[in-house]
VOPAGU-2260 file (C-alpha; in pm, 1 decimal, decimal comma):
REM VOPAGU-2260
SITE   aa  ch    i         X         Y         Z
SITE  UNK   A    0   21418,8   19042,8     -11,7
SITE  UNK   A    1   21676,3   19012,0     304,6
SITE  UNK   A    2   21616,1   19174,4     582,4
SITE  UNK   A    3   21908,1   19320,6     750,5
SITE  UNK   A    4   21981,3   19502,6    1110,9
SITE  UNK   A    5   22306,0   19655,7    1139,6
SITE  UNK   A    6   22493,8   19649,9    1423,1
SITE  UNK   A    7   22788,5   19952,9    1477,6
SITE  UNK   A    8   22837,8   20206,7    1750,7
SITE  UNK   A    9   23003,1   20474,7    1502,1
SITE  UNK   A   10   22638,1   20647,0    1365,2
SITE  UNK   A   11   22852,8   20757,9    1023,7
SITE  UNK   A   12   22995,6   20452,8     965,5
SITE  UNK   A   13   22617,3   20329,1    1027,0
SITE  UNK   A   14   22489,5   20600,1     761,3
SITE  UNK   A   15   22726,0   20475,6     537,3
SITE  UNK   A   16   22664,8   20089,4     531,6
SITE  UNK   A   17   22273,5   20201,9     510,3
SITE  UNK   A   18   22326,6   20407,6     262,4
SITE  UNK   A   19   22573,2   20085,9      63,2
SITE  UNK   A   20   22321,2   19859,2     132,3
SITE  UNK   A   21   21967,2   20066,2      39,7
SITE  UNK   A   22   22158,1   20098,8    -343,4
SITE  UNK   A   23   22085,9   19730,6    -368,0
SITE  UNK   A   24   21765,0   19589,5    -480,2
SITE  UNK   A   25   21735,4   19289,6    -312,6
SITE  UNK   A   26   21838,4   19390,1      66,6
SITE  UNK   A   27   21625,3   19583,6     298,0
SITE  UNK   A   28   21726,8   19751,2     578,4
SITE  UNK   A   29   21476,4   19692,6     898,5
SITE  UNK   A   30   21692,6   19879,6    1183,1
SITE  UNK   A   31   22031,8   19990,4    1320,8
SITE  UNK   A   32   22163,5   19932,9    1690,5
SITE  UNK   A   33   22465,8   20105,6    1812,4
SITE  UNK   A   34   22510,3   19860,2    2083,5
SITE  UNK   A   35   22511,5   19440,6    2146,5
SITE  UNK   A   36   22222,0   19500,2    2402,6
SITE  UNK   A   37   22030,1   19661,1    2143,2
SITE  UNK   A   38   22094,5   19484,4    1878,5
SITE  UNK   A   39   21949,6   19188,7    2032,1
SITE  UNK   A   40   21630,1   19363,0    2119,1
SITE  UNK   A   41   21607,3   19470,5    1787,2
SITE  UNK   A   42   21647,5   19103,1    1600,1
SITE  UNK   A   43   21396,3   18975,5    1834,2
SITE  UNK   A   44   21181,9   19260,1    1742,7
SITE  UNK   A   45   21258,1   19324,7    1369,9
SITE  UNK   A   46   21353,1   18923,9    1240,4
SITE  UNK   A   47   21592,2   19006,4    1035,9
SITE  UNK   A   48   21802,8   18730,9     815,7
SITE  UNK   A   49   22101,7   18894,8     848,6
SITE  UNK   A   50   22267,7   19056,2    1137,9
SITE  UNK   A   51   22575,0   19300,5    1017,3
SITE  UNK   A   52   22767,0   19349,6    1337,0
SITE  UNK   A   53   23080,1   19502,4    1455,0
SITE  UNK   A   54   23281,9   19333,0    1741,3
SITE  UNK   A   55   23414,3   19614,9    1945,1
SITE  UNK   A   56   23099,6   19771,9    2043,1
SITE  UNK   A   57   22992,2   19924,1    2402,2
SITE  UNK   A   58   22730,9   19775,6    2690,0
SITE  UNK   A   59   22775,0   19407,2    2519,4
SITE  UNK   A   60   23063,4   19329,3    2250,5
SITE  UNK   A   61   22942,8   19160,4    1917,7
SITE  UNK   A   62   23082,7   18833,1    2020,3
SITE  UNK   A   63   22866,9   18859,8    2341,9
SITE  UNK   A   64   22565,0   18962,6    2116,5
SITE  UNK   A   65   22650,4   18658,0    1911,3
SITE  UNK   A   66   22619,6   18428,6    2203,3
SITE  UNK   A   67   22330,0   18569,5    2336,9
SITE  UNK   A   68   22158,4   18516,9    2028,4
SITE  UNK   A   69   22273,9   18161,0    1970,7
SITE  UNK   A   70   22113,3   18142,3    2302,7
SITE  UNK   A   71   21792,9   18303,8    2237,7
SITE  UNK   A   72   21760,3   18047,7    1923,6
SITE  UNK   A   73   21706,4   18341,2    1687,9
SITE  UNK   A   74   21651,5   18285,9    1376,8
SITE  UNK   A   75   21892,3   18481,4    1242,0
SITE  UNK   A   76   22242,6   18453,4    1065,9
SITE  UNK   A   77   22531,2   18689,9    1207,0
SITE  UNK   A   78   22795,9   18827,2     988,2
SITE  UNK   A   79   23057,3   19020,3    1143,3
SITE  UNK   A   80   23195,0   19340,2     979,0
SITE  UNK   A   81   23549,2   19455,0    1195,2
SITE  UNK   A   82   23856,8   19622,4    1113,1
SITE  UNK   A   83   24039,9   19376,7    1350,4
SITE  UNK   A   84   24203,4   19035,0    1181,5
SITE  UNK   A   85   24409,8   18912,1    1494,1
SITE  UNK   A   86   24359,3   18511,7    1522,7
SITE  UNK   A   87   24272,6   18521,8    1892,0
SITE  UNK   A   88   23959,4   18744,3    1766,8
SITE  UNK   A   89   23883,1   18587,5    1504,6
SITE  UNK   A   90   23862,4   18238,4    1674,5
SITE  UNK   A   91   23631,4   18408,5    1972,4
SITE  UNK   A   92   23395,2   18560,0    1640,7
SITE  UNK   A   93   23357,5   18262,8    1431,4
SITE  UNK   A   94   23304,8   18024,1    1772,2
SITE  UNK   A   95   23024,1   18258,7    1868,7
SITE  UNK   A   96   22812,3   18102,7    1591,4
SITE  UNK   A   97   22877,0   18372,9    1306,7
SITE  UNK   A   98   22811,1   18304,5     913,4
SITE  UNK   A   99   23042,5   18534,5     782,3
SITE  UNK   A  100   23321,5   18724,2     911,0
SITE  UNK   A  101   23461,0   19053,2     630,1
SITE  UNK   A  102   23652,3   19301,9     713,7
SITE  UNK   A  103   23581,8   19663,8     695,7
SITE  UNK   A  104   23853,1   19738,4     430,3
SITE  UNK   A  105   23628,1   19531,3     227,3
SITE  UNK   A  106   23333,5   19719,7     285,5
SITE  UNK   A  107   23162,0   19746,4     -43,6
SITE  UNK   A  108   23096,5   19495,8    -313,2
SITE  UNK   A  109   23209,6   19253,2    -119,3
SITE  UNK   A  110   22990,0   19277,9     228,3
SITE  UNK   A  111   22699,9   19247,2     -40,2
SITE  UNK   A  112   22841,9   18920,9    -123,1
SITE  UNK   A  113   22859,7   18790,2     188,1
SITE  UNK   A  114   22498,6   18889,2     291,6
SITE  UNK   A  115   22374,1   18725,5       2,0
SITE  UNK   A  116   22590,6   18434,3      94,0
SITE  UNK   A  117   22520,4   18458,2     497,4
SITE  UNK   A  118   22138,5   18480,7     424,0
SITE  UNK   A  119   22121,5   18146,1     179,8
SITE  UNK   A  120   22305,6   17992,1     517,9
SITE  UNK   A  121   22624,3   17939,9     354,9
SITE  UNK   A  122   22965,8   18061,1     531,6
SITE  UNK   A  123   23166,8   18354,9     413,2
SITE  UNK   A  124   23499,5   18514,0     504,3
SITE  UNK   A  125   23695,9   18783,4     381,1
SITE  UNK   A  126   24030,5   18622,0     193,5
SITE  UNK   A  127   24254,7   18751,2     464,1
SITE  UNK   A  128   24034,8   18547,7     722,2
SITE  UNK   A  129   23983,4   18223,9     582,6
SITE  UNK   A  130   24388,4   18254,9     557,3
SITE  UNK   A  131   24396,2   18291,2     941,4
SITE  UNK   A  132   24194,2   18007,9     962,6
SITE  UNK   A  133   24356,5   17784,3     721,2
SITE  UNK   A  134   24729,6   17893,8     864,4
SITE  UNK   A  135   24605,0   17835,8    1237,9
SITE  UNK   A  136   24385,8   17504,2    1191,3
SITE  UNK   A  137   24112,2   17605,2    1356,0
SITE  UNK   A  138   23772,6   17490,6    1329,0
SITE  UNK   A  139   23489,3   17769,2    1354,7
SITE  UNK   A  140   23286,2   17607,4    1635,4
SITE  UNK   A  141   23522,0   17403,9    1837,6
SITE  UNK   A  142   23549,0   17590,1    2187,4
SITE  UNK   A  143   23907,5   17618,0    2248,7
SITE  UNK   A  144   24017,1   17584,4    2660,1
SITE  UNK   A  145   24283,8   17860,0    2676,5
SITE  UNK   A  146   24022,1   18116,1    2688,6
SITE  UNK   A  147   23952,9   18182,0    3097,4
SITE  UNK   A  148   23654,0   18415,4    2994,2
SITE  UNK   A  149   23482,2   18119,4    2864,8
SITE  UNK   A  150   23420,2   17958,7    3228,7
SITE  UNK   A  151   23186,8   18311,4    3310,2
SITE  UNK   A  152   22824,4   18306,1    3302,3
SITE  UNK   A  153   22664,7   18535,5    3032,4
SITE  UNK   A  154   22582,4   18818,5    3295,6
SITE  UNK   A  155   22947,7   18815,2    3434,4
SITE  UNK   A  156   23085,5   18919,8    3107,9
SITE  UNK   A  157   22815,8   19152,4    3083,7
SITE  UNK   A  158   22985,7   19319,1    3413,3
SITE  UNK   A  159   23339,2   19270,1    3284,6
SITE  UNK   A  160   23250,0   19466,5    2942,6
SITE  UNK   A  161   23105,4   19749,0    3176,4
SITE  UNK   A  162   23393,2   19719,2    3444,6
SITE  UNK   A  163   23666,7   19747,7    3158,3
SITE  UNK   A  164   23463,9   20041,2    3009,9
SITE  UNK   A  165   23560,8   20220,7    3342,7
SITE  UNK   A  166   23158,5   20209,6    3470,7
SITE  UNK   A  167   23104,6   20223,4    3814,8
SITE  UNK   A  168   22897,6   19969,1    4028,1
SITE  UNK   A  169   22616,2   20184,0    4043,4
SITE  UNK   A  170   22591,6   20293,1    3679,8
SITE  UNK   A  171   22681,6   19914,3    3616,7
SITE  UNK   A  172   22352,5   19838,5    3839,0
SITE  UNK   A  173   22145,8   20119,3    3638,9
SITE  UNK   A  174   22241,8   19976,2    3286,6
SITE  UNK   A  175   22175,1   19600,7    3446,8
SITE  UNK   A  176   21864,8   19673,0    3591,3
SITE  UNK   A  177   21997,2   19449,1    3938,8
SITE  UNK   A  178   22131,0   19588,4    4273,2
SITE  UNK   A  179   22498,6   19700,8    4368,7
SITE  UNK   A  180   22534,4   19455,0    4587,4
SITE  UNK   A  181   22466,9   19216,8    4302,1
SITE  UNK   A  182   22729,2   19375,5    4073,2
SITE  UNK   A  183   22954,3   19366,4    4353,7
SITE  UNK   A  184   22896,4   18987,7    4413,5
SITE  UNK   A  185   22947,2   18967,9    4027,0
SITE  UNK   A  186   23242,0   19183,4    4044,8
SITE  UNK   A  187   23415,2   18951,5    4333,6
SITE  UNK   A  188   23291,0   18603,4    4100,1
SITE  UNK   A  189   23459,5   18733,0    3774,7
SITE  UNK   A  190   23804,6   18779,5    3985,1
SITE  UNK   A  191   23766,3   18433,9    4189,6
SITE  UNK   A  192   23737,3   18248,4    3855,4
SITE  UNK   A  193   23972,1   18477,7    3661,0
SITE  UNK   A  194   24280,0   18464,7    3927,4
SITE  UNK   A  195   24316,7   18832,0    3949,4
SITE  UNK   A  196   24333,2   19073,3    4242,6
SITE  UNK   A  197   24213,5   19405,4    4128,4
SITE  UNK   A  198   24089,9   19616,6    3923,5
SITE  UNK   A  199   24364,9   19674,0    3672,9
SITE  UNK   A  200   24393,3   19266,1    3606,6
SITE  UNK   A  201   24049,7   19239,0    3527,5
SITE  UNK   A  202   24079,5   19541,6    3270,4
SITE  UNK   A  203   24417,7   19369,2    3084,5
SITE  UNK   A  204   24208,5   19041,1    3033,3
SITE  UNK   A  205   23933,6   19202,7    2902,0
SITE  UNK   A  206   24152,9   19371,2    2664,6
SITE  UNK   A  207   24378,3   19069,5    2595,9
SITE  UNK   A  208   24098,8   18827,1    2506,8
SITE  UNK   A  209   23883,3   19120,0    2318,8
SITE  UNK   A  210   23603,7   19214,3    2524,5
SITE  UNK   A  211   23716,1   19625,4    2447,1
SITE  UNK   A  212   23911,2   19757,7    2192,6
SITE  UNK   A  213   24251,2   19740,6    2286,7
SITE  UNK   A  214   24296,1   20119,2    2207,1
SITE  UNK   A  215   24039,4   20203,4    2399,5
């Protein structure tokens, strides 16, 4: 049986992958998280094989999540399910560490597949990504330098996700479980080694480079 945790802040599009995933015999659902944060209490918690996460999630992004858990040497293989397909994205996903990378237009048949696949440790990507891929000649886990986020420390784009989703410092210190003063020093770190001077420069980075949904 594989055990799967599902990661996506939208509950009905939660329902409905449970409900897609429960019709088949060999996958078990062990627990849903609506956020990154969560979902990486929960795999610690639950063990799943499979993680089914969205990117564009609140409090911690799926790529964060990814990292985190990469960090945490989880044993557990992530499989992204997004409606996004830009190559900047896709690079930041499949760097994180992830198996598997479908998109949500796929979202049937398919994201069966690629648990299957994900859980026996092989890789699996929706046709449309391994053409991004392929087309842009990039490999999966090579870090790539034109990324600026990728000189912050875990926690600082931990504040960055917050600060973009329009959180103030003291909510940001609620959620963080550290002092103001600390998000402030975090605050005034992330725009030293990002080269911007306020407030609105942070939030276009974080937008550019796919911490939040660029509709948001």
């Amino acid at each position: 049986m594989i055990r799967v945790l599902l990661a996506e802040d939208h509950s009905m599009v939660r329902a409905g992958l449970r409900a897609l995933l429960e019709r088949a015999q060999d996958i078990l659902v062990v627990g849903e998280a609506s956020h990154g944060q969560e979902a990486i209490d929960l795999a610690m918690e639950r063990k799943p094989d499979v993680l089914v996460m969205d990117i564009m999630m609140p409090r911690l992004n799926g790529i964060q999540a990814a990292e985190q858990v990469r960090n945490l040497k989880l044993p557990v293989n992530i499989l992204y399910l997004s409606m996004y397909s830009d190559v900047g994205l896709v690079r930041q996903a499949l760097q994180s560490g992830a198996k598997g990378y479908v998109l949500k237009t796929s979202a049937g048949e398919e994201l069966l597949e690629a648990i299957r696949a994900v859980a026996r440790n092989e890789t699996y990507l929706s046709a449309a990504i391994s053409s991004i891929v392929t087309e842009n000649g990039f490999r999966p886990k090579a870090r790539q330098n034109d990324n600026p986020l990728d000189d912050l420390s875990p926690r600082e784009k931990e504040v960055l996700q917050l600060i973009a989703e329009e959180h103030t410092s003291g909510e940001i210190s609620n959620i963080l479980s550290i002092s103001e003063k600390t998000v402030e020093k975090h605050r005034a770190s992330i725009m030293e080694k990002l080269r911007v001077k306020n407030l609105a420069g942070l939030v276009r980075l974080a937008v550019k480079y796919g911490v939040v949904d660029k509709d948001r």
